[in-house]
C-alpha positions in Angstrom: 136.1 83.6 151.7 137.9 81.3 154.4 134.6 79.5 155.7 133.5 79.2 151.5 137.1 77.4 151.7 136.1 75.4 154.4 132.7 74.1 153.4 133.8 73.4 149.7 136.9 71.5 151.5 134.2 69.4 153.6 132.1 68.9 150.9 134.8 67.5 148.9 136.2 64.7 151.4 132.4 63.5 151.5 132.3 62.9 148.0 135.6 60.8 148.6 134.4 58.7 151.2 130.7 58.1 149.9 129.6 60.1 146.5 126.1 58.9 146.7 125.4 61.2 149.8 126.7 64.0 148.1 123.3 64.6 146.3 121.6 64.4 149.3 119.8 67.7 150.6 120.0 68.7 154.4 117.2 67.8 156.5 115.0 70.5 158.3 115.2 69.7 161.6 113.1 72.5 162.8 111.7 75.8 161.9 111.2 79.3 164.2 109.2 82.7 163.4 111.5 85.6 164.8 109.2 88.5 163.5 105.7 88.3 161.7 107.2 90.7 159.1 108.6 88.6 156.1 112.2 90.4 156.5 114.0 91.7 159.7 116.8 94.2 160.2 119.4 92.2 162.5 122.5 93.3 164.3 123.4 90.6 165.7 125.2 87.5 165.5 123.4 84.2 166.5 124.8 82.9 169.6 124.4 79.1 170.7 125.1 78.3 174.6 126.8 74.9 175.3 125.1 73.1 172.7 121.8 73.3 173.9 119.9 77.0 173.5 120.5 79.6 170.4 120.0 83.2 171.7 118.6 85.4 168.7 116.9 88.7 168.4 112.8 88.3 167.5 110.2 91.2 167.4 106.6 90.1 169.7 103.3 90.5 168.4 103.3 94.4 169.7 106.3 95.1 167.6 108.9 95.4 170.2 111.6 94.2 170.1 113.4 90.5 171.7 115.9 88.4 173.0 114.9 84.7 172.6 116.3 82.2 173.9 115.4 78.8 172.0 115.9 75.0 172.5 118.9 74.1 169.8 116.9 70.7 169.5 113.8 71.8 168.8 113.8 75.5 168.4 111.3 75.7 171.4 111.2 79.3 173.1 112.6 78.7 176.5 113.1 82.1 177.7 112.3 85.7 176.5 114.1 88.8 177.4 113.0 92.7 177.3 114.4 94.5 180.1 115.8 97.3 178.2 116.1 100.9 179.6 113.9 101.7 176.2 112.1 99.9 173.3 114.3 99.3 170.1 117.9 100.5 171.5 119.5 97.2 170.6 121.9 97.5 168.4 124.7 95.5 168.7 126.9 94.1 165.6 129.3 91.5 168.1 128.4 90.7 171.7 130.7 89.2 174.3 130.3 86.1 175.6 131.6 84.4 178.5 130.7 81.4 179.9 127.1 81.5 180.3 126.8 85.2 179.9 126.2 87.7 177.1 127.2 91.4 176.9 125.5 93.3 174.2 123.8 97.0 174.1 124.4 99.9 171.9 124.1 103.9 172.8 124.7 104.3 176.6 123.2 101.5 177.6 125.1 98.0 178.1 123.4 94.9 179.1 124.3 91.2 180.7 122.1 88.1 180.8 122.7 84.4 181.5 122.0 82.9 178.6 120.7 79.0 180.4 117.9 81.1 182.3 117.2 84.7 180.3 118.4 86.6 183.5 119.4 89.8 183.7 122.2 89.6 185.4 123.2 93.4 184.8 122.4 96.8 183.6 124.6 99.5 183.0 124.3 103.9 181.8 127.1 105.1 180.7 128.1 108.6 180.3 128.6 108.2 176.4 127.8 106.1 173.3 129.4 103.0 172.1 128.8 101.5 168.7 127.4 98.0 169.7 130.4 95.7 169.1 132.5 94.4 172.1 135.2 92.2 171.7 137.4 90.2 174.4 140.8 91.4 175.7 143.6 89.6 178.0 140.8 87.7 180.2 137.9 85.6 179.1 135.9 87.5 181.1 137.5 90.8 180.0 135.8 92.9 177.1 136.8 96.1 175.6 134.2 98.3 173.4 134.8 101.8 171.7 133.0 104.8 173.5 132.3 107.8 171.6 133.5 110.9 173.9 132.8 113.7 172.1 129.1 114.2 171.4 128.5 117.0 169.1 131.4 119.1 170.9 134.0 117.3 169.6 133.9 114.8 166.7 135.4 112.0 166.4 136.9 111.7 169.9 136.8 108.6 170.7 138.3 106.3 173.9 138.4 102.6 174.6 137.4 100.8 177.5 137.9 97.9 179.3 135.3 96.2 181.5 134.4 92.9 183.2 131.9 90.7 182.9 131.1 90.5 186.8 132.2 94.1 187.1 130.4 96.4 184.5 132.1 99.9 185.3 134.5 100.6 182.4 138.2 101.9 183.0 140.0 104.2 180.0 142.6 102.6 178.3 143.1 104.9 175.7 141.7 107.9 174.8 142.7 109.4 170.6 142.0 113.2 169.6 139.2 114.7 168.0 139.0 114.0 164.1 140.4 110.7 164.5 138.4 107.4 163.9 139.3 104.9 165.8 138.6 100.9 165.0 138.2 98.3 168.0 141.3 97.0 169.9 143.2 93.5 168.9 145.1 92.5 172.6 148.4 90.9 172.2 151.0 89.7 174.2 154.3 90.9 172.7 157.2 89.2 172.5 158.9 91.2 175.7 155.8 89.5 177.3 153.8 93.2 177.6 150.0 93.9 177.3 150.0 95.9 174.3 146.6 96.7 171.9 146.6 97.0 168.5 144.3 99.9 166.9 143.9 101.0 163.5 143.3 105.0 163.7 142.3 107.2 160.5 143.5 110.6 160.6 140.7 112.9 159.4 141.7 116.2 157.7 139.4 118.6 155.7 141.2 119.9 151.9 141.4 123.2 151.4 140.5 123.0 147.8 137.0 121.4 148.4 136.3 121.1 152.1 135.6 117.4 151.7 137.5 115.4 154.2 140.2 112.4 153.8 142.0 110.2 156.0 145.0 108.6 156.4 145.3 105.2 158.2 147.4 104.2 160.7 148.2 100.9 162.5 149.8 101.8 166.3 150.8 99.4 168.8 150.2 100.8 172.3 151.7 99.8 175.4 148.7 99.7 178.6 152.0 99.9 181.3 153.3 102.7 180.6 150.5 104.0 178.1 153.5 104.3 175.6 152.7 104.1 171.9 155.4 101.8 170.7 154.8 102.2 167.0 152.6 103.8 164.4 153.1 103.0 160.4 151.1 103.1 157.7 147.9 101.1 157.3 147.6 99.4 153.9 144.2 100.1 152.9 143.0 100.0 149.1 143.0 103.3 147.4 138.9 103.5 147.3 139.1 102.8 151.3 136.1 100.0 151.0 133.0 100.6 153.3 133.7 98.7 156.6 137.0 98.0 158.4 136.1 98.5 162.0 136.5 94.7 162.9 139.0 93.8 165.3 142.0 92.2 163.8 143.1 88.6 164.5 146.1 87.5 165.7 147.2 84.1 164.8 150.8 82.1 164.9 152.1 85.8 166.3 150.7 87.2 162.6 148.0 90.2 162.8 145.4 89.6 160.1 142.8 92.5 159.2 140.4 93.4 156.3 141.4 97.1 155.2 138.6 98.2 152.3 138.9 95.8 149.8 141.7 94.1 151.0 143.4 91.5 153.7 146.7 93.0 155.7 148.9 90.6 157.5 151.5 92.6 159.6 153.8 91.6 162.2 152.6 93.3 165.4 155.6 93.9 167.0 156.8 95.4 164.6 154.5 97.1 162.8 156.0 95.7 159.6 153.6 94.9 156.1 154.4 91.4 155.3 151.7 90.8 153.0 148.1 91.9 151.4 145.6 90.5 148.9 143.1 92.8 147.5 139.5 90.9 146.8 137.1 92.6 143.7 134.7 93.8 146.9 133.8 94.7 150.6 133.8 92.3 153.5 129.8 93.0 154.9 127.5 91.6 156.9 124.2 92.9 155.3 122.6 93.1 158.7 118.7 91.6 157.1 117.9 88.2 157.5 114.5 86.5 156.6 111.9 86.2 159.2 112.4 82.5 161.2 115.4 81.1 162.2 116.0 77.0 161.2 118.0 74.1 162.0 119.0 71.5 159.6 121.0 68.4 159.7 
């Protein structure tokens, strides 16, 4: 909704200052096969590195699966990438990136590369899953990811982890109890000056009338000095719960801004108080298929 805003906002101060190139169509620059099917299931985002090479995810002419690295000028392959532990194990949603490096990986299995040369820079097992999606804490070179503890002992016990970009072995931060979903960290700095993450937890119960299970949400502000959980209220989410709310929140002019179902939350974080929502008529998705090339226009 806010990047819709943005482009209809830029497309409208260009009709001020010159109409006539309002009609004009963007030029293809260039064009890039990723697969040779017509329509590819992709995870993740595409990353460009310092202007110069886009890093996207391609399938080779035996069907495995790619990291290419391409020239952002001419959409030349300059590097390509398959060290994985196994074929078709990539599945992340949001990689980390710092500096010239990318973290991405799904399962047990987390990767680095340098994104100039298509090195792999690290590999790293670890001793449980994590859903593919790492976002940055207190440092840029600092990432935290959700690990999934339990197996098929003890579902829905989760932990989150912090790790470093030059350092791959994860520490616990925080560690919820079984039957508990648990959405990716938002860091803050509160306004006692203390490291604190933001999580929003949903609290899974089965009904004794049908078996079928509910949640209720919850937003908690915890505390890494002390591992103190300074608050935990409500989390505003529509009534129908909407399909995808795992994104990280966002924290901007000391507001924290999140979807929740079908709806955008704005709560103060130290606090924990509702200061406002707006419910849209549907999800906020990322359909995860794109065609098969990727293209550059001007």
């Amino acid at each position: 909704m806010l990047l819709a805003l943005i482009v209809v906002a830029i497309l409208i101060s260009a009709c001020r200052e010159n109409p006539a190139d309002a009609v004009l169509s963007p030029k293809m620059v260039w064009r890039t096969p990723l697969t040779v099917r017509e329509l590819s299931e992709y995870q993740m985002h595409v990353i460009c590195y310092n202007r110069e090479i886009i890093v996207v995810v391609g399938v080779d002419s035996a069907g495995e699966q790619v990291l290419l690295g391409l020239d952002a000028a001419t959409g030349k392959e300059l590097w390509r990438w398959k060290e994985y532990y196994v074929s078709f194990d990539f599945k992340t949603w949001i990689p980390f990136v710092w500096e010239n490096y990318l973290v991405f990986g799904s399962g047990g299995r987390r990767y680095c590369i340098d994104m100039a040369t298509g090195r792999t820079v690290w590999r790293m097992r670890d001793d449980y899953t994590n859903g593919g999606e790492f976002v940055r804490l207190f440092e840029p070179w600092e990432y935290s990811f959700i690990g999934d503890l339990g197996g098929d002992t003890a579902v829905g016990k989760f932990g989150c982890f912090a790790s470093d970009v030059r350092h791959p072995i994860p520490t616990l931060l925080y560690q919820n109890i079984a039957m508990s979903g648990l959405c990716l960290p938002t860091a803050y700095v509160n306004q006692n000056g203390e490291r604190v993450l933001l999580f929003v937890e949903h609290d899974w119960k089965s009904r004794k009338d049908s078996g079928q299970l509910t949640s209720n949400s919850y937003l908690f502000c915890y505390r890494l000095s002390d591992n103190t959980t300074l608050y935990r209220v409500p989390y505003a989410r529509t009534r129908n719960r909407g399909l995808v709310d795992n994104r990280p929140g966002v924290i901007y002019n000391n507001k924290y801004y999140k979807d929740a179902g079908q709806r955008i939350v704005c709560y103060d974080p130290d606090t924990g108080r509702l200061i406002w929502y707006q419910d849209f008529p549907g999800d906020f998705l990322f359909s995860g298929f794109i065609d098969s090339l990727v293209a550059a226009v001007r």
